[in-house]
N, C-alpha and C positions, 0 to 999 in steps of 0.2 A: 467731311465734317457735317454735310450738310446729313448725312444720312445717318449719323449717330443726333441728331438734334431729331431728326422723325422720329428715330425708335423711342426716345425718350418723353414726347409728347403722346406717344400710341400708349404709354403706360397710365397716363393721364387721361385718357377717352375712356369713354364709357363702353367701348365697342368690347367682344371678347375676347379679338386677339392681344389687347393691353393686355387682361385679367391673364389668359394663361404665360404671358412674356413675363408677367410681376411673377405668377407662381413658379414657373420653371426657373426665375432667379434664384425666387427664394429657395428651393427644393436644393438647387447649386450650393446655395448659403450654408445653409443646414447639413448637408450632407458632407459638406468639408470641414465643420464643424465636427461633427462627430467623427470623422475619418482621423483628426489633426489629432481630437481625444484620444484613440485609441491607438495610436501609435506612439503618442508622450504617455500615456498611463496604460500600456499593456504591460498585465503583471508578466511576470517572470518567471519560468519554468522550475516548477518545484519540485526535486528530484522524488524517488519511496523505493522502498524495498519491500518484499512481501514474503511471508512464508507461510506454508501449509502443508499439512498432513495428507498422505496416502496410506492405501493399506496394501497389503501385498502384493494384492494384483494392480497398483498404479492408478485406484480408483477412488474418491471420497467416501463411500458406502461402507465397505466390512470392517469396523476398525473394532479390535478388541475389546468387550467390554465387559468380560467375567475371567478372571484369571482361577485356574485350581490347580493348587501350589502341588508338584511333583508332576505334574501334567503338561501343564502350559504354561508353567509360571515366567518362563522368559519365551520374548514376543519380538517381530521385529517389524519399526515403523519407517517407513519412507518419510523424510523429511526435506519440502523443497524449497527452498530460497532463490527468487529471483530481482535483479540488479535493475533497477531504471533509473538510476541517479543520473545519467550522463557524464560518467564518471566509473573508473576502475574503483573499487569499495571494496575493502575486508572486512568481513561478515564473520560472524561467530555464534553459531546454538549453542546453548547453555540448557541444556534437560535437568528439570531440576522433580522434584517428586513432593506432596502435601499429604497432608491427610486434615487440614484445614480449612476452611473456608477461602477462599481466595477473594479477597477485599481489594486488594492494588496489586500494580505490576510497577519494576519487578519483586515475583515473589521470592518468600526468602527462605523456601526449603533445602532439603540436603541436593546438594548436586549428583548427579549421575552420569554424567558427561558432557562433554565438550567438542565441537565440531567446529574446524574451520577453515575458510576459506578466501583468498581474493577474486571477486568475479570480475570481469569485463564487464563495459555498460549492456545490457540487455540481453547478458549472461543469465542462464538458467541452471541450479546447481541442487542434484537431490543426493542422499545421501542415507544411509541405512542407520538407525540406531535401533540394539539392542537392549531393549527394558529388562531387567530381571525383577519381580517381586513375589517375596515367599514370606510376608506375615500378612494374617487373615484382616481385611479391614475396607473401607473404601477410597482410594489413593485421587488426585488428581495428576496426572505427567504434566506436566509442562513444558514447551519447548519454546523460551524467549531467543529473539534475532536481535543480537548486540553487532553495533556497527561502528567503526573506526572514524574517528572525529579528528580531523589531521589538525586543528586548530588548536584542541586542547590538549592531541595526543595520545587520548583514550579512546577506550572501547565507552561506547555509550548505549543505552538501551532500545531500540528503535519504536518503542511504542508496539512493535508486532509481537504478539505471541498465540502460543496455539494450546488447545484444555485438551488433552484425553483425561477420559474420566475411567477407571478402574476400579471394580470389585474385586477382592482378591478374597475365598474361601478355602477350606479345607475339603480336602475327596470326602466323598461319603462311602 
Protein backbone atom coordinates (compact mmCIF):
# COMPACT_ATOMS: atom_id res chain seq x y z
CA UNK A 1 0.00 0.00 0.00
CA UNK A 2 2.73 1.87 1.05
CA UNK A 3 4.22 1.88 -2.57
CA UNK A 4 0.93 2.75 -4.55
CA UNK A 5 0.78 6.04 -2.00
CA UNK A 6 4.72 6.99 -3.47
CA UNK A 7 3.77 6.52 -6.95
CA UNK A 8 0.88 8.74 -6.33
CA UNK A 9 2.74 11.57 -4.72
CA UNK A 10 5.55 11.18 -7.59
CA UNK A 11 2.58 12.48 -9.77
CA UNK A 12 2.31 15.36 -7.73
CA UNK A 13 6.35 16.51 -7.58
CA UNK A 14 7.60 18.64 -9.71
CA UNK A 15 10.43 16.17 -10.59
CA UNK A 16 10.01 14.45 -14.38
CA UNK A 17 9.55 11.14 -13.68
CA UNK A 18 5.87 12.37 -12.15
CA UNK A 19 5.39 14.29 -15.59
CA UNK A 20 6.11 11.27 -17.77
CA UNK A 21 4.09 8.59 -15.13
CA UNK A 22 0.77 11.36 -15.63
CA UNK A 23 1.64 11.18 -19.43
CA UNK A 24 1.98 7.42 -19.99
CA UNK A 25 -1.45 7.45 -17.87
CA UNK A 26 -2.98 9.48 -19.90
CA UNK A 27 -1.71 8.03 -23.27
CA UNK A 28 -3.35 4.48 -21.58
CA UNK A 29 -6.44 6.64 -21.06
CA UNK A 30 -6.76 7.89 -24.47
CA UNK A 31 -5.73 5.11 -26.16
CA UNK A 32 -8.46 2.70 -24.76
CA UNK A 33 -10.62 5.37 -25.51
CA UNK A 34 -10.41 5.24 -28.84
CA UNK A 35 -9.68 1.38 -28.99
CA UNK A 36 -13.34 0.84 -26.89
CA UNK A 37 -14.60 3.48 -29.98
CA UNK A 38 -13.84 1.56 -32.61
CA UNK A 39 -14.72 -1.61 -31.88
CA UNK A 40 -18.66 -0.28 -30.58
CA UNK A 41 -18.63 1.83 -33.88
CA UNK A 42 -16.78 -0.15 -36.39
CA UNK A 43 -18.90 0.20 -39.53
CA UNK A 44 -19.89 -2.82 -41.13
CA UNK A 45 -18.79 -4.52 -44.20
CA UNK A 46 -20.62 -3.37 -47.11
CA UNK A 47 -20.79 -5.86 -49.66
CA UNK A 48 -20.52 -4.49 -54.19
CA UNK A 49 -20.45 -6.10 -57.15
CA UNK A 50 -18.70 -4.82 -60.19
CA UNK A 51 -18.83 -5.09 -63.89
CA UNK A 52 -16.63 -4.16 -66.89
CA UNK A 53 -15.94 -4.40 -70.32
CA UNK A 54 -13.23 -6.27 -72.40
CA UNK A 55 -12.47 -6.37 -75.89
CA UNK A 56 -11.49 -9.44 -77.64
CA UNK A 57 -8.28 -9.82 -76.57
CA UNK A 58 -9.37 -9.65 -72.64
CA UNK A 59 -7.93 -6.09 -72.49
CA UNK A 60 -9.80 -2.54 -71.67
CA UNK A 61 -8.02 -0.84 -74.90
CA UNK A 62 -9.70 -2.01 -78.46
CA UNK A 63 -13.31 -1.91 -78.00
CA UNK A 64 -15.34 -1.17 -80.99
CA UNK A 65 -15.98 2.07 -81.96
CA UNK A 66 -17.09 2.44 -85.83
CA UNK A 67 -19.54 -0.24 -86.92
CA UNK A 68 -19.87 -0.59 -91.14
CA UNK A 69 -23.10 -2.17 -91.59
CA UNK A 70 -22.32 -5.58 -93.91
CA UNK A 71 -18.88 -5.69 -92.61
CA UNK A 72 -18.76 -5.56 -89.07
CA UNK A 73 -21.99 -4.78 -87.95
CA UNK A 74 -22.08 -7.53 -85.40
CA UNK A 75 -19.20 -7.36 -82.64
CA UNK A 76 -18.54 -9.39 -79.85
CA UNK A 77 -17.88 -7.86 -76.22
CA UNK A 78 -16.50 -9.59 -73.05
CA UNK A 79 -18.65 -8.72 -70.24
CA UNK A 80 -17.26 -9.36 -66.65
CA UNK A 81 -19.03 -9.41 -63.42
CA UNK A 82 -17.44 -9.88 -60.16
CA UNK A 83 -19.22 -10.90 -56.61
CA UNK A 84 -17.85 -9.28 -53.23
CA UNK A 85 -20.92 -9.38 -51.39
CA UNK A 86 -19.89 -12.11 -48.88
CA UNK A 87 -22.53 -13.72 -50.13
CA UNK A 88 -23.65 -16.17 -53.04
CA UNK A 89 -25.53 -13.25 -55.45
CA UNK A 90 -27.61 -13.73 -58.74
CA UNK A 91 -26.60 -11.29 -61.12
CA UNK A 92 -28.17 -10.40 -64.37
CA UNK A 93 -26.75 -8.08 -67.56
CA UNK A 94 -29.37 -6.61 -69.20
CA UNK A 95 -27.60 -4.94 -72.79
CA UNK A 96 -29.82 -2.55 -73.64
CA UNK A 97 -28.99 -0.11 -76.92
CA UNK A 98 -29.82 4.20 -77.14
CA UNK A 99 -29.47 6.40 -79.50
CA UNK A 100 -30.20 9.14 -76.82
CA UNK A 101 -28.58 10.93 -74.43
CA UNK A 102 -28.27 8.89 -71.31
CA UNK A 103 -29.35 11.22 -68.27
CA UNK A 104 -30.15 8.20 -65.66
CA UNK A 105 -29.66 4.73 -65.04
CA UNK A 106 -31.47 2.49 -65.49
CA UNK A 107 -31.78 3.36 -69.02
CA UNK A 108 -34.68 2.68 -70.75
CA UNK A 109 -33.86 1.55 -74.29
CA UNK A 110 -34.69 -1.50 -76.37
CA UNK A 111 -33.14 -4.48 -74.81
CA UNK A 112 -30.88 -6.77 -76.58
CA UNK A 113 -30.01 -9.27 -74.25
CA UNK A 114 -29.92 -10.74 -71.16
CA UNK A 115 -27.34 -12.66 -69.15
CA UNK A 116 -27.31 -14.51 -66.24
CA UNK A 117 -25.81 -15.80 -63.49
CA UNK A 118 -25.42 -16.98 -59.56
CA UNK A 119 -21.77 -16.31 -58.38
CA UNK A 120 -19.99 -17.41 -55.34
CA UNK A 121 -18.68 -14.80 -52.95
CA UNK A 122 -15.46 -13.53 -54.89
CA UNK A 123 -16.55 -15.29 -57.81
CA UNK A 124 -15.45 -13.74 -61.16
CA UNK A 125 -17.78 -14.36 -64.11
CA UNK A 126 -17.16 -13.07 -67.93
CA UNK A 127 -19.28 -13.86 -70.46
CA UNK A 128 -19.44 -13.03 -74.36
CA UNK A 129 -22.26 -10.88 -75.81
CA UNK A 130 -22.95 -10.44 -79.37
CA UNK A 131 -24.07 -6.89 -80.54
CA UNK A 132 -25.62 -6.79 -83.79
CA UNK A 133 -26.34 -3.03 -85.32
CA UNK A 134 -27.18 -2.46 -89.03
CA UNK A 135 -29.01 1.12 -89.00
CA UNK A 136 -26.72 4.10 -89.76
CA UNK A 137 -26.56 6.35 -86.48
CA UNK A 138 -24.64 6.92 -83.23
CA UNK A 139 -25.83 4.10 -80.65
CA UNK A 140 -24.78 4.06 -76.96
CA UNK A 141 -24.67 -0.30 -75.58
CA UNK A 142 -25.29 -0.46 -72.43
CA UNK A 143 -24.62 -3.06 -70.19
CA UNK A 144 -26.46 -2.67 -66.63
CA UNK A 145 -25.63 -5.44 -63.57
CA UNK A 146 -29.08 -6.24 -61.98
CA UNK A 147 -28.78 -8.03 -58.63
CA UNK A 148 -31.13 -10.27 -56.68
CA UNK A 149 -32.63 -8.65 -53.53
CA UNK A 150 -33.70 -11.75 -51.43
CA UNK A 151 -35.64 -9.18 -49.16
CA UNK A 152 -37.92 -7.92 -51.70
CA UNK A 153 -37.57 -10.70 -54.07
CA UNK A 154 -36.46 -8.87 -57.09
CA UNK A 155 -34.00 -8.28 -59.31
CA UNK A 156 -32.71 -4.76 -58.48
CA UNK A 157 -30.42 -2.39 -60.34
CA UNK A 158 -26.92 -2.38 -58.71
CA UNK A 159 -26.07 1.15 -59.58
CA UNK A 160 -23.04 -0.60 -62.07
CA UNK A 161 -23.26 -0.07 -65.48
CA UNK A 162 -20.90 0.04 -68.39
CA UNK A 163 -21.31 2.91 -71.97
CA UNK A 164 -19.83 1.53 -75.21
CA UNK A 165 -20.42 4.19 -77.48
CA UNK A 166 -20.96 3.15 -81.25
CA UNK A 167 -20.97 4.71 -84.73
CA UNK A 168 -22.70 2.81 -86.95
CA UNK A 169 -22.22 4.02 -91.03
CA UNK A 170 -22.95 2.71 -94.35
CA UNK A 171 -19.81 1.09 -96.83
CA UNK A 172 -18.66 3.61 -99.07
Amino acid sequence: MEAIKKRFRSLNSDNENGYAVAVLIALIIVSGVIAGYYLLMKPQFKGFTTIYLLDSEGTAVNYPELVVINQNQTFNVQVAVENHMGKRQHSEIIVKITDETIALFPVSGSVLGKYEKTLNNEEKWETSAAITLNKPGKYSVVFELWIYNEETEQLEFSENACVLNVEVVNPT
